[in-house]
N, C-alpha and C positions, 0 to 999 in steps of 0.2 A: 851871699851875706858875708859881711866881711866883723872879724871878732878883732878885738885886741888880746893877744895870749901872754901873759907874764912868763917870759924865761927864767927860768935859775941861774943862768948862764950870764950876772952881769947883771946891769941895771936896766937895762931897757927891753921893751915890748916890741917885740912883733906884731908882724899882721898874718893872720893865716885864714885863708879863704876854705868854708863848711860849704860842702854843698847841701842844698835842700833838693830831695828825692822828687821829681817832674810826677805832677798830679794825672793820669790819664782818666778817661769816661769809666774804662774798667773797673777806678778805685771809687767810685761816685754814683756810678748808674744803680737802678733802681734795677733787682735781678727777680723779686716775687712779685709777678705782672699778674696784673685781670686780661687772659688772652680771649676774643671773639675770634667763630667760625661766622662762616659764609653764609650758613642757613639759619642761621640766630634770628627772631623776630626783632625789631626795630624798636617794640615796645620791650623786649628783654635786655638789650642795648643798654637804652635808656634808664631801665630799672638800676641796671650794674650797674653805671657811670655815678647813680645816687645813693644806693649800698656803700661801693666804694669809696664814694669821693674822690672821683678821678674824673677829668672832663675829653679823655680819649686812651685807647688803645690798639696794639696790634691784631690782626686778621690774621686767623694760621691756619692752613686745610688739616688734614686728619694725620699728618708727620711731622706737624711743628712746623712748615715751613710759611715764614714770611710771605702772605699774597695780600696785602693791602694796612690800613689804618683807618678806624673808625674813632670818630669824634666830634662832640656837640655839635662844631660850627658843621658836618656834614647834616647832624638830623635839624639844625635848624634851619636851614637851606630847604629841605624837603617837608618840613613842616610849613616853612611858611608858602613851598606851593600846594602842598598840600589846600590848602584853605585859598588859594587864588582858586586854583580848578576843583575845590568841594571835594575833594575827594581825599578816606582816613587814608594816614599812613600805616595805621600800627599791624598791620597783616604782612607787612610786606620785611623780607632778608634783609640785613646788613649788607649782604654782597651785592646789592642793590645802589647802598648810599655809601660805602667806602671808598677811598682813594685810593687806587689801584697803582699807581706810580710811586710809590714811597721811597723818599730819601732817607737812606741811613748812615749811622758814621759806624766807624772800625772804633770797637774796644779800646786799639792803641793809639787812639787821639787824643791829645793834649787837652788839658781844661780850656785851656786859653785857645784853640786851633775850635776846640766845638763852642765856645760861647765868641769868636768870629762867627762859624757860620748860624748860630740862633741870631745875629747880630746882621747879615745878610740875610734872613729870609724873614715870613711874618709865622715860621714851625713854630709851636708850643712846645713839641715834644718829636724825639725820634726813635726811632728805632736802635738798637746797638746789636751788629754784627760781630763774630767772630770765625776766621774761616769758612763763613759762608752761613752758619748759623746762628739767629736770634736766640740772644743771650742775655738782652736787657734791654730797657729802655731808658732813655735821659731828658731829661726837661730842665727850662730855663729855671725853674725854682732849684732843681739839683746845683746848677753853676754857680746859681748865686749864693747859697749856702756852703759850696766848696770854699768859694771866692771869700766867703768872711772865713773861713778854718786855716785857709792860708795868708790871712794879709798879717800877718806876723811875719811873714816869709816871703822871702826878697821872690819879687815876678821873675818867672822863665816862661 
């Protein structure tokens, strides 16, 4: 961002270059998560996604550690085989219908670097890593709402 600053020094203006402080995931992500275990009922899953009003979250075994992401589009998948082959879903784990590959970003990623990659994939939401442990999670509605806080402030 560039200012015009009045000198005392004489009649004429300068220009002096402020920098604006780089937004990371860190300053943005969402850090009090609704976390799911492995052996969570499917119907409990679902219950929490509607409590909370959240349409996904992380999968952590009994350390905290990151082992998959559960969310709608996975129990709607399985609902609606559910009802191809008649058979209930709601008896059966999460650890059953989560995604076991989960893509996450590092804390120290840029706004603009993670709503690229929400921008390449069709993710709602990730996971956020720090030093190896799950420390929060970010979603495309976090970016976008960064995204209006900063547009006063020149892009980096």
């Amino acid at each position: 961002m560039i200012m015009a600053v009045k000198s005392f020094q004489g009649e004429r203006e300068t220009k002096k270059k402020v920098e604006q402080p780089t937004v990371l995931v860190k300053d943005i992500m969402t850090t009090n998560l609704v976390l799911f275990t492995r052996d969570q009922s499917i119907h409990e899953v679902m219950n929490a996604f509607i409590k909370n009003k959240i349409s996904g979250g992380p999968v952590v075994d009994s350390r905290g550690k990151l082992i998959g992401v559960i969310s709608e589009a996975d129990c709607m998948k399985e609902i609606s085989d559910s009802r191809y082959f008649n058979m209930p879903i709601l008896d059966k784990t999460d650890g059953h219908f989560m995604t076991k590959e989960v893509e996450t970003l590092p804390a120290s990623m840029t706004l603009f670097d993670a709503a690229s990659k929400f921008h390449d994939t069709s993710r709602r939401r990730f996971p956020v890593l720090e030093n190896g442990k799950l420390v929060g999670q970010i979603s495309r509605k976090d970016i976008v709402i960064a995204a209006i806080n900063v547009k006063s402030q020149s892009w980096r």
